[in-house]
N, C-alpha and C positions, 0 to 999 in steps of 0.2 A: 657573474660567470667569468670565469679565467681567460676566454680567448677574446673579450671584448679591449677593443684599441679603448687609449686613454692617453691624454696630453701629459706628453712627458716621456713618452714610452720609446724606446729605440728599438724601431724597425727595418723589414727591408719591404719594396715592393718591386715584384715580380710581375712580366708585364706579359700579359693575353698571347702575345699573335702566333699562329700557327699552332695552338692547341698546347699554349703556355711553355712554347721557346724561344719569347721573347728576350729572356734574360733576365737581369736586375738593376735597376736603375742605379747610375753608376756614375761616377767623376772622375776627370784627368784633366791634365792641363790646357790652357786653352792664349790666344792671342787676342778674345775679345777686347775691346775697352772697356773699363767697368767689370768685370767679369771677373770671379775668383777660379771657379775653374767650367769644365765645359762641361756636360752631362751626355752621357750615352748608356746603354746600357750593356752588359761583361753577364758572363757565363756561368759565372759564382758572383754572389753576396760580399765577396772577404777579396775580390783581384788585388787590391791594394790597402793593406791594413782596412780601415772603415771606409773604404772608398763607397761601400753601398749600403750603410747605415745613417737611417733620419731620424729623427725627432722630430717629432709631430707638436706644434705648438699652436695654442690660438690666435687668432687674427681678431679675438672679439674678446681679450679678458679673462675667457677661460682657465679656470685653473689646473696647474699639474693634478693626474690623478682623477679626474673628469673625465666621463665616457664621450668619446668622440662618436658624434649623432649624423647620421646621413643628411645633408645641408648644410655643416659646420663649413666656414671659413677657416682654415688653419696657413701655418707658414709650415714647410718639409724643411729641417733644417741640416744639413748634412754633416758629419762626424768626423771627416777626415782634416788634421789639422784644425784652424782656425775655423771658427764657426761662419757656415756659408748658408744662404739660405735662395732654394729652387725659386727661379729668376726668368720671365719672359724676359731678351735679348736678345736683340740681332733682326736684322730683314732676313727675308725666306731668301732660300737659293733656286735661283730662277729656275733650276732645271727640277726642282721639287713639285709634286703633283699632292695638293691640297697640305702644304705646309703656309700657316700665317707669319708665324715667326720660331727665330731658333731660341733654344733653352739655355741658360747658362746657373751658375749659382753665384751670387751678388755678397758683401759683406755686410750690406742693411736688408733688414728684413723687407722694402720697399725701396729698390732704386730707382723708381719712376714712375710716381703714382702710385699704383696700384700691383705693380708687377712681381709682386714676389707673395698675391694670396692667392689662396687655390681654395674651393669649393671641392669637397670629397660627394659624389652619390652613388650610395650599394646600390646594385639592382634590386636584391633580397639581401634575408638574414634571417635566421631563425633564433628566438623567437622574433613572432612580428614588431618589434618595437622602437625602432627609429635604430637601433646603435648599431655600430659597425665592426663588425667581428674579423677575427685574420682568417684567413678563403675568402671572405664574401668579396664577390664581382664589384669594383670600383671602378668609377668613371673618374677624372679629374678635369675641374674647371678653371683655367686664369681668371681671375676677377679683373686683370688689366684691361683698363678704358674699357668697367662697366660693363664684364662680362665678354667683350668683344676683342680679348687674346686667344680663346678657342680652348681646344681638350687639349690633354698629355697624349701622347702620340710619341712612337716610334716608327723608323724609315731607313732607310740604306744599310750601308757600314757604318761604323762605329765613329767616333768623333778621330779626328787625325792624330796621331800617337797613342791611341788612347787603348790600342787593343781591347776592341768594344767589340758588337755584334752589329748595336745600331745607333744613329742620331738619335737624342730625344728632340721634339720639336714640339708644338704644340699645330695643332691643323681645325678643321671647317667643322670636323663630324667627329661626334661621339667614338663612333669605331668606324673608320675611314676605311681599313683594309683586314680581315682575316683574323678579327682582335686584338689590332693593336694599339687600341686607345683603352683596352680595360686592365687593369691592377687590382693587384690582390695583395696586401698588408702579410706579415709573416712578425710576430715576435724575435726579435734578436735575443 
């Protein structure tokens, strides 16, 4: 079928909360350390040339062109400029209510340990068959320290300069607040 994701593919994802106004996961500049840029998410897919196109690549070998299965370990890797790839970074902001840590995008696929794999899970998908189609309800999972960097998650404003909507952060709960830990994949 045509609207099943596959490694290799450049996407965007659009992110749940408030009955899918979240936005689009998105990049702008950032002063982290390590940190290529910050991630928040923007109102359009295109705010900044590819600011909010990924590529979905494996974390396990997988090859381009291979149907991405609900459990896959993948790396999101971002399109804007230089290849950056979605990054646990940063301690939470204390005044943040169930953020673990903040998001950035990193120049190695892995810049500390583990922190730049993410676990994709549909809720569903039709047919029943493991793979993961563009709509279907996604949750995403850091793999950093073993599963225990948390979901994708959105929260506040946007990242600073970033004329965003929201922080991405990664938090405690699948969907913390109103949907905003579930993504939905879209072909670019």
């Amino acid at each position: 079928m045509a609207n099943e994701l596959k490694y290799g593919d450049p996407v965007t994802l659009e992110n749940g909360w408030a009955n899918w106004t979240g936005g689009f996961l998105d990049v702008t500049g950032t002063q982290q350390p390590q940190a290529v840029f910050a991630v928040q998410t923007a109102s359009t897919a295109k705010r900044d040339r590819e600011s909010g196109t990924w590529k979905i690549a494996s974390a396990r070998g997988k090859a381009d062109g291979t149907i991405v299965m609900s459990g896959d370990l993948v790396y999101l890797v971002n399109q804007l400029g230089s290849t950056s790839y979605l990054d646990v970074n940063g301690v939470p902001d204390p005044a943040s209510t169930g953020e673990r840590y903040r998001v950035h995008t990193s120049a190695q696929p892995n810049r500390a340990g583990t922190s730049g794999e993410w676990f994709l899970f549909a809720e569903t998908s039709s047919p029943d068959d493991g793979a993961i189609r563009t709509g279907d309800v996604v949750h995403i999972l850091s793999n950093y320290n073993n599963t225990q960097g948390g979901w994708l998650d959105t929260s506040g404003g946007g990242a600073p300069g970033g004329n965003g909507l929201h922080t991405a952060l990664v938090g405690h709960y699948s969907n913390r607040a109103n949907g905003s830990g579930a993504w939905r994949f879209a072909h670019v």
